[in-house]
Residue, then its C-alpha position, 0 to 999 in steps of 0.5 A: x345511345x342517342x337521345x333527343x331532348x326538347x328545350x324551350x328556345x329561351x332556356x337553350x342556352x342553359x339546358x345545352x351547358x347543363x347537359x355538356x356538364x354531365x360526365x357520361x354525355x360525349x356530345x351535345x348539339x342543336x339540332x339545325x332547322x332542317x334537321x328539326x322540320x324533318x324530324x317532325x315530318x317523319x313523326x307525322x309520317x309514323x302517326x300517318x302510318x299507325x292510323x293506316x295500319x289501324x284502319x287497315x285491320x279494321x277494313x279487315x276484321x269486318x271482311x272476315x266477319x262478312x264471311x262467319x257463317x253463324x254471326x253473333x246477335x243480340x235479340x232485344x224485345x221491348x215488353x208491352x205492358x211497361x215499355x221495358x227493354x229486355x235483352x236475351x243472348 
């Protein structure tokens, strides 16, 4: 299994040492700058994906609801004498 840690700069040095130390840890490196600016690249790229899938579904499930022969409602009536709203279903 990999596994990627986030290590402020200033305590790298450290934090590397720390996890060499460790017995059931085979490598430990830094990531080079490339590698770090493509990782958050495909990170933004799998949030991008994610609000296009979810937008997506939403474009839709309001199609679909465009074609429902007997659409849901709600029917609200205001009563004269005291201004109130009432709801009926």
């Amino acid at each position: 299994m990999k596994v990627l840690v986030d290590i402020l700069d200033n305590q790298a040095i450290f934090g590397m040492e720390a996890l060499k130390s460790l017995s059931f840890v085979k490598r430990a490196k830094p990531m080079t700058q490339a590698a770090v600016e493509l990782w958050e690249d495909l990170k933004s790229a799998a949030q991008d994906v994610r609000l296009h899938n979810f937008v997506m579904t939403l474009i839709s499930a309001l199609t679909s609801y465009c074609f429902f022969e007997k659409k849901l409602a709600i029917r609200f009536d205001m009563e004269q004498p005291s201004d109130q709203l009432v709801l009926f279903g």
